[in-house]
N, C-alpha and C positions, 0 to 999 in steps of 0.2 A: 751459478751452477746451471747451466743449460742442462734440460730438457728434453726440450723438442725444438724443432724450430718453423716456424712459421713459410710453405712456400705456395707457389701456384700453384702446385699439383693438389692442395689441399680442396681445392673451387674448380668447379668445370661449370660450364655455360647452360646445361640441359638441366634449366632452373624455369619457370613459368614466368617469360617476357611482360606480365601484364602487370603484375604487382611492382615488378624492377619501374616501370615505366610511370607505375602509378606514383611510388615515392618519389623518386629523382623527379618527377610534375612538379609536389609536391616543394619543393627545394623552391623552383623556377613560379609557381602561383605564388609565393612572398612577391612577387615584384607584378603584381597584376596589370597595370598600366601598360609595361613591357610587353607581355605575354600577349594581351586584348590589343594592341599597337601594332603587333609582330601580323598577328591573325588576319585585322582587320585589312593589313596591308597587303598581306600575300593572297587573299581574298581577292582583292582590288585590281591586282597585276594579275591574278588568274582569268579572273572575266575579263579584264583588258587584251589580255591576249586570246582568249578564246572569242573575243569579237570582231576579232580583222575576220576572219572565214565569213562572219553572219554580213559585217560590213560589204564586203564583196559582193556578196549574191544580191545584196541588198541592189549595190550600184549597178550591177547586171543587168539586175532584173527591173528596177525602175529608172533608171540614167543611159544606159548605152541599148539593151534589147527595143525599148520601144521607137527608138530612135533609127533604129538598124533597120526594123521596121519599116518606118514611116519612109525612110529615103531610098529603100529598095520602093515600095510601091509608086514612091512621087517618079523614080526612072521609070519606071514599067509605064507609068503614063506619061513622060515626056514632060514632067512638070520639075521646075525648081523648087528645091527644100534645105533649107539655113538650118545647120547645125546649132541646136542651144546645148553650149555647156557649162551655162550654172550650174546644175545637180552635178555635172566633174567638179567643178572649185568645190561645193560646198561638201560634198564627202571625203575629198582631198585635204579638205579643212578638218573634217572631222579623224581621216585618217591621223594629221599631224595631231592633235588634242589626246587622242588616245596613247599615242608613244609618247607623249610629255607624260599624262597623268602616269606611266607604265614607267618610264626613267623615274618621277623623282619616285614611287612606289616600293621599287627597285631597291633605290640610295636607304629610305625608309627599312623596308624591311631586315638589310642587312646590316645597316645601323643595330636595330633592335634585337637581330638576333647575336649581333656581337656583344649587347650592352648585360644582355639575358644569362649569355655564355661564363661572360667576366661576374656575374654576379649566384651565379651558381657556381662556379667551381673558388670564388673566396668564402662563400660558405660551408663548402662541402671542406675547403682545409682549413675553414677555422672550429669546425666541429670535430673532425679527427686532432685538429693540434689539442684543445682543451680536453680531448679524451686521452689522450696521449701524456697529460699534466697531470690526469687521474690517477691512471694506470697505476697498480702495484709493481714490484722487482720481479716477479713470479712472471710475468706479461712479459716484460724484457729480457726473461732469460730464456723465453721460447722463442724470440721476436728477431729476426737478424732486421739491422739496421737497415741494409741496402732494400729490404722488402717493405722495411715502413717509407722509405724515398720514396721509391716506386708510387707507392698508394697517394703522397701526398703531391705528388707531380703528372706525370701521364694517364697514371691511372684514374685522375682526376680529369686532366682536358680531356679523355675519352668519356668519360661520363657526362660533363657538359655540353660537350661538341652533339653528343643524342639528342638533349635536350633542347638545343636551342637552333641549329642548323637541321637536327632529323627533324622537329618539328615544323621546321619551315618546307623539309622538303616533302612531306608526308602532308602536310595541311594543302600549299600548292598540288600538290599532284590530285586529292580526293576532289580537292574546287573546282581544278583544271576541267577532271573528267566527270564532273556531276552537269557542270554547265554545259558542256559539248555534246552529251545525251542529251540532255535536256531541249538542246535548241534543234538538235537532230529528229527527236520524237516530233516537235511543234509541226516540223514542216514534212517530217516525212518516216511514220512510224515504224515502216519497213527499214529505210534505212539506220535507222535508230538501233534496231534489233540487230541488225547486221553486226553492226558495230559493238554492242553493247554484249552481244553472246563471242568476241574476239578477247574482251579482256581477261576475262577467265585464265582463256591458254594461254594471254601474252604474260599476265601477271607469275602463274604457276612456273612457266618458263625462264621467266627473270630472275624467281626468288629462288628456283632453283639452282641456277648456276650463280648466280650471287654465293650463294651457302656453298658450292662446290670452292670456289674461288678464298670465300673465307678461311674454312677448312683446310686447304693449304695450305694461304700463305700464315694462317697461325701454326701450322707443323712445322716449315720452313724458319720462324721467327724462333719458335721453339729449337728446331736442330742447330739454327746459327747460335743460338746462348751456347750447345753444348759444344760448338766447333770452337768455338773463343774461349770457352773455358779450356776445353782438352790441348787445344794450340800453347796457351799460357802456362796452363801445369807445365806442358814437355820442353818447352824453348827453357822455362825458372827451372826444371830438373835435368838440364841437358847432360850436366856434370857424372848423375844418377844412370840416366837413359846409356851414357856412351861407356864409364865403367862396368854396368852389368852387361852392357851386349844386346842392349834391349831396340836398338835402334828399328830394324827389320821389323816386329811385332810393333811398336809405336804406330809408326808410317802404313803400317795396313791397317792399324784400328782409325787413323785418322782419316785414309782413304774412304773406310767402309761407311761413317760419320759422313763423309764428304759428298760420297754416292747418292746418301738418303738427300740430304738437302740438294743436289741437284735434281733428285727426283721429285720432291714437295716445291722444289722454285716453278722445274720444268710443267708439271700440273697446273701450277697457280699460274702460269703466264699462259697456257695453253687455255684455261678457259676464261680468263679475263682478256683474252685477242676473240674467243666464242664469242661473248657474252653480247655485244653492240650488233655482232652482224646478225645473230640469231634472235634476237629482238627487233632488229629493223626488220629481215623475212618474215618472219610473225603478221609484223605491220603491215607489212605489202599485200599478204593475200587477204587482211581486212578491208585494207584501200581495192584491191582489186577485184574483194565481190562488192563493196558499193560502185566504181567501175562501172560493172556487166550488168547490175540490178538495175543500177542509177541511170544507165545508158539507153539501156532499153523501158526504162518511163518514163526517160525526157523523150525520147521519139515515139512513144504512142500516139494513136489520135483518138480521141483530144490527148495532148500530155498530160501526164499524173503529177508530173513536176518539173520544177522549170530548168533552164541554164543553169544560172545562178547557185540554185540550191544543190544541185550537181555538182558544181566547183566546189561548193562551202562543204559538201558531203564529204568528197576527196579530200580537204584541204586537213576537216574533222580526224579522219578514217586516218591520215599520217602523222596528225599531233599529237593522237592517243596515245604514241608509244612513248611519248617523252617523260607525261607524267608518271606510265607505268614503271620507267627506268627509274624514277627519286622516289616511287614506293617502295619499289625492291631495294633502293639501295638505301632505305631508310631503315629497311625491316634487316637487312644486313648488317647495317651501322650498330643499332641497336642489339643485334645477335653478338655481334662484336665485343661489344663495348662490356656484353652481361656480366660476364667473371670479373671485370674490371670494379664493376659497381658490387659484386657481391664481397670483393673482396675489401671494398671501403667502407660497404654496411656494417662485415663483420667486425672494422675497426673502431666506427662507432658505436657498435652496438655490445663492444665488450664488455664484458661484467667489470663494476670496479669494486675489486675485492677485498682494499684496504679504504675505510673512508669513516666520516665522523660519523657514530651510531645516533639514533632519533635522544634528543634529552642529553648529548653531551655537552660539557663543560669546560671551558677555559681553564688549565696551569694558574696558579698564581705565579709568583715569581718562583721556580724550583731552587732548591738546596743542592739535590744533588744525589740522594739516597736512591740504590735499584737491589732489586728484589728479584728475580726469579722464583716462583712459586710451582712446582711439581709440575714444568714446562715439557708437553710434548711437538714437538715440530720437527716437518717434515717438508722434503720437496716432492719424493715420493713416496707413498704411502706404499710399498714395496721398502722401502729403504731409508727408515725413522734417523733422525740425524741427532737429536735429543728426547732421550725418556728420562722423565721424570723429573726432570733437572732441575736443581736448587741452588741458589746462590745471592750472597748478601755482598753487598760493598754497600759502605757507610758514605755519606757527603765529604766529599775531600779527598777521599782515598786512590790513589794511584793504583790503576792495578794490570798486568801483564799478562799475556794470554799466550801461552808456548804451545805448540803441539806440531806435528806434521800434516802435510797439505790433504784438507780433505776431514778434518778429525772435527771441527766444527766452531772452529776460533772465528771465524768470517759472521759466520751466522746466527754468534752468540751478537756481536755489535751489529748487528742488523737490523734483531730482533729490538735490541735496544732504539735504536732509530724509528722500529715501526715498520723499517721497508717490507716488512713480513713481521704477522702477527702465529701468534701461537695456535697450533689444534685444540692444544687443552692447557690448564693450569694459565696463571695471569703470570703478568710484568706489573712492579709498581714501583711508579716515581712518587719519592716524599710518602709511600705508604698508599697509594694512590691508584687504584687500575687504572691505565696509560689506555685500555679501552676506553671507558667512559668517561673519554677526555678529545678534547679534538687533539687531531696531529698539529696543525696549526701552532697551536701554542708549548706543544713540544717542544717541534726542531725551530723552531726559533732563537730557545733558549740552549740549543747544542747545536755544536762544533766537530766539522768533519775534514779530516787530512786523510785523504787516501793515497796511493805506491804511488798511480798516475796523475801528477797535478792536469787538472785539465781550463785552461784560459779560454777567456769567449775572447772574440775580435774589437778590441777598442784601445784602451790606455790602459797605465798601470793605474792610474786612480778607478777607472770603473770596475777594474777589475778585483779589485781588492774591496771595493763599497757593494760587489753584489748582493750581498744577503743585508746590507743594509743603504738602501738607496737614497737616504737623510744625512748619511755620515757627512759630518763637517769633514777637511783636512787637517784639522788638530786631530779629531778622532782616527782620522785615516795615518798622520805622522805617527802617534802613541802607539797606535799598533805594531806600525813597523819598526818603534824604536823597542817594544818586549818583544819582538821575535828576533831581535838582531837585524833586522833589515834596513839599516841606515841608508845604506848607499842608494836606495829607493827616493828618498824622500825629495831630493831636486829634481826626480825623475817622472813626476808625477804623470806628466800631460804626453808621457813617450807612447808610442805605439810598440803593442806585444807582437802583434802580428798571428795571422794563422794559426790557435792554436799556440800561442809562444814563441813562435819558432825565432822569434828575436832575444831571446833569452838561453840561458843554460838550464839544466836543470837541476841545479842546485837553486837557482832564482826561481826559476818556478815556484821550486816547493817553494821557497819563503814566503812566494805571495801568496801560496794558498793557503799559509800557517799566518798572514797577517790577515785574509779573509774569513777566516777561522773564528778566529778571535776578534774581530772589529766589533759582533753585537755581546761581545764580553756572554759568552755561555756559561752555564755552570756545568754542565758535560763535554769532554770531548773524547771523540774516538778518535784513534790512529792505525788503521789499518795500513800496515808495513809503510808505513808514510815516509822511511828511507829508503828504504830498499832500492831504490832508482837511480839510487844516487853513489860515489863512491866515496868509500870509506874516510877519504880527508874532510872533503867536504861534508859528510856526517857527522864527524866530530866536532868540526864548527858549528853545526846548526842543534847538535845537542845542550848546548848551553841555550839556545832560544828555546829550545823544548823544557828545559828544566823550567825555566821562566813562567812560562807559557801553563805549565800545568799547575802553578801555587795557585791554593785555593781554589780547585776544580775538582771534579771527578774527572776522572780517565780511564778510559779502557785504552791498552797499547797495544797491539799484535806486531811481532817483531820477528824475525828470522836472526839475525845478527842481535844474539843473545846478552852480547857486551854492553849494547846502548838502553837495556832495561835495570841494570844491576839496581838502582835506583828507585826502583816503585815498591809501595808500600807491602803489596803483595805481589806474586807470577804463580799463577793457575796453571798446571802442565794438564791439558785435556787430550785427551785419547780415547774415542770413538766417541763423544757425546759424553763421558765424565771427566769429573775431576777427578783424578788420582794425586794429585799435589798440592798442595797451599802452601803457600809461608813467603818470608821475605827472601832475598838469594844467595845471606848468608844461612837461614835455616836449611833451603834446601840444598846446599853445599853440605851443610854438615851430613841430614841424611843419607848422602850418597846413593840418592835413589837415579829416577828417569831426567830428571832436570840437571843432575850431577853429569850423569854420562853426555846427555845434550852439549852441555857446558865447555866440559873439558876436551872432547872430540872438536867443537869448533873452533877453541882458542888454541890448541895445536895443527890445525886446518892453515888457523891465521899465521901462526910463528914461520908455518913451512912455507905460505906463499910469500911474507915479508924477510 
């Protein structure tokens, strides 16, 4: 019974970036070697490279200037002067050492941030998968599937990809530009300042058009879901569109759909072509008062500073914008990514609402006895599905649950199951509250055939041993020799394919009536467990069901009232009561609600046969 359902529109981004950041660390600090490895490295390649500027000035100013020096005055006086360039090889030398140490650094870094990446996002989906094992049926029915994918796939490499890439690029970019002040201030404090009061606007101005750019293209990624979807309804209802005359009004709602996302593309591409050139002008009028300042202190007399440092100042004053670009785009990554990670927190962090109480107890082996005790349940508490509800079936007993869709037959074998626990009043197996019991030892010992057999991807043998992963093949043949499923049995090692789709579904169901029964339950439901199927082939598989239920308890809900006549009791429920009991010759004789059911669809059946 759905609900609600679970979508994006539930989470928006305008959540506080710091605790998102602090948990998802918190993922990525399990692998500390990584983390300290990553840092250490990107540390290492940010001073690497912020030292070719210092290198330069360095050889400037002690290799080539004094030198330039010395052999302008040796002409001025008419003397020779022999060029020495050892101090050229050896910082040549040094230059080469630094781009090694800065390549393998490089290899490093992004080794580790890919190692970091892969080990954060298989923890983040093995923590949603086992909360996802938790989960009650009440989670699922508000839950669409394609939105739990989501979370456990993209929504996932965007949260890691923060973590292990934003960190690299966030960690390099504060290194980059701590060192480059730093060596700026040593030599030249004014220029330092210069420099250092640029990043402010260049920062604000990056992170700003980052955020415009985001903004978009999430509107844009936003408007295209709803152009694929509205494209998809109208092309699958063309049949719909071209009978009522609708075509005219379709094609202007999809136009007007159309409009907005070329207007949210045409934004996001307009300030992401901004974005590089207004970050590099930023940079330039930094670079260009060190310049004017720089220019006019290396030409004072005496100079305040030399050539070299001059260069390395300029060199500084145009690097800076680099790393301000991978903060921005880090604090963007991040702004990005936030809905994505709120919406995986809220996955793990779901309440789980069915689960063993503190001090529960292991089943022994069950008989088979159920109880309902003055049961109130509900999905919404607007709209009670059972009040007060009472009900006895004895070990062994066969019993059928009639009513029409909606009146509470689903929910009565549910409850049984556990998949949903009661508001009020208990359930009790063998006399037992099924509370103060683990689930565990429940459904182990019960058996479920539902309308839709549903096959995982493997063979016919594992498919039929799922609930019991030990089963010999004798165990697994005896199964399928009391459900009628012979024709299986050489077939063991066959592949079902996708979901089945190698079978019919009449074979389906048999395997999920031979997996049913392989750990031998003393309960089983059957929830319209033919219904899917047609009528011939029902009536062949009724004779495995007769089989199948000796010496069991059953709950059966059936729609095709013919293939119950046989159970020991048929409960006609209408709104959350019993109005009927008896076997299906009693209630024939009364000629009540189960009468009229009865006879209306076995004249249903005469007219279509």
């Amino acid at each position: 019974m759905k609900t609600n359902t679970l979508t994006d529109q539930q989470f928006s981004s305008k959540r506080a970036l710091l605790p998102f950041l602090k948990r998802i660390g918190g993922y990525a600090w399990q692998y500390p070697k990584w983390v300290l490895g990553l840092l250490f490295w990107v540390m290492i390649v940010a001073v690497a490279d912020a030292l070719f500027p210092l290198l330069l000035k360095v050889m400037i100013d002690d290799a080539i200037t004094p030198q330039l020096e010395a052999l302008k005055l040796a002409q001025d006086q008419g003397t020779n002067y022999v060029l020495d360039f050892s101090l050229i090889y050896y910082y040549t030398g040094i230059f080469i050492l630094i781009g090694l140490i800065q390549a393998i650094g490089v290899y490093l870094f992004i080794r580790y941030a890919g190692r970091i990446q892969e080990y954060v996002m298989h923890d983040l989906r093995k923590a949603m998968f086992e909360r996802l094992q938790k989960l009650s049926f009440s989670f699922y029915d508000r839950s669409a599937s394609g939105w739990l994918l989501t979370r456990l796939t993209s929504d996932t490499d965007r949260v890691a990809e923060v973590i292990s890439w934003g960190l690299l690029e966030a960690f390099w970019g504060i290194s980059m530009i701590s060192f480059c002040l730093v060596v700026l201030f040593i030599y030249s404090w004014k220029l330092g300042l210069i420099v250092a009061l640029s990043i402010p606007f260049m920062l604000v101005v990056s992170v700003k058009i980052r955020l415009l750019v985001l903004q978009y293209s999430r509107a844009s990624r936003k408007i295209n879901s709803e152009l694929t979807a509205t494209f998809s309804e109208h092309i699958n209802g063309i049949v719909v569109n071209k009978s009522t005359a609708q075509e005219a009004r379709v094609s202007q709602e999809f136009q007007a759909l159309s409009g907005r996302m070329h207007h949210a593309s045409y934004r996001a591409s307009y300030y992401t072509a901004m974005y590089i050139p207004v970050v590099i002008l930023t940079g330039s009028f930094a670079a260009a008062f060190v310049v004017y300042f720089g220019g006019k202190m290396t030409l004072a007399i005496p100079a305040i500073i030399t050539v070299g440092t001059l260069i390395a100042a300029i060199d500084y004053a145009t690097k800076i914008f680099i790393p301000i670009v991978d903060i921005s785009m880090f604090y963007a990554r991040a702004q990005g990514s936030l809905s994505a990670g709120e919406r995986i927190f809220s996955l793990i962090d779901e309440p789980i609402s069915i689960q063993d109480q503190a001090g529960a107890t292991a089943f022994g082996a069950i008989k088979g006895a159920i109880r309902f005790e003055q049961v109130d349940f509900y999905y919404n508490p607007e709209h009670p599905v059972l009040e007060n509800f009472n009900l006895q079936i004895n070990a062994g007993q066969s019993i059928a649950l009639v009513g029409a869709t909606g009146e509470g037959k689903s929910t009565i074998a549910n409850l049984v199951a556990r998949f949903y626990e009661p508001q009020n009043g208990c359930i009790k197996i063998d006399g037992e509250d099924y509370q103060q019991k683990t689930i565990h030892s429940l459904r182990s010992q019960l058996g479920m055939v539902l309308q839709t057999p549903h096959l995982f991807i493997g063979s016919i043998r594992d498919n039929i041993r799922y609930a019991k992963k030990e089963a010999t093949d004798t165990e697994i043949i005896a199964a399928l020799e009391l459900v009628g499923a012979t024709q299986f049995i050489n077939r063991l090692d066959e592949a079902v394919g996708e979901e089945g789709e190698n079978l019919s579904m009449g074979e389906k169901q048999l395997l999920s009536f031979a997996r049913a029964i392989l750990p031998n339950p003393k309960i089983i439901i059957m929830d319209e467990a033919t219904s899917s199927i047609d009528t011939i082939t029902e009536a062949k598989i009724q004779q495995s069901i007769h089989k199948m239920l000796q010496n069991r308890t059953a709950i059966i809900i059936a729609h095709r009232l013919s293939t119950i006549k046989n159970c020991d009791r048929i409960l006609v429920i209408q709104k959350g009561k019993i109005i009927e009991d008896g076997s299906h010759s009693d209630l024939m004789k009364q000629g009540g609600k189960y009468h009229s059911l009865y006879t209306k669809q076995l004249s249903a059946e005469r007219i279509l046969n």
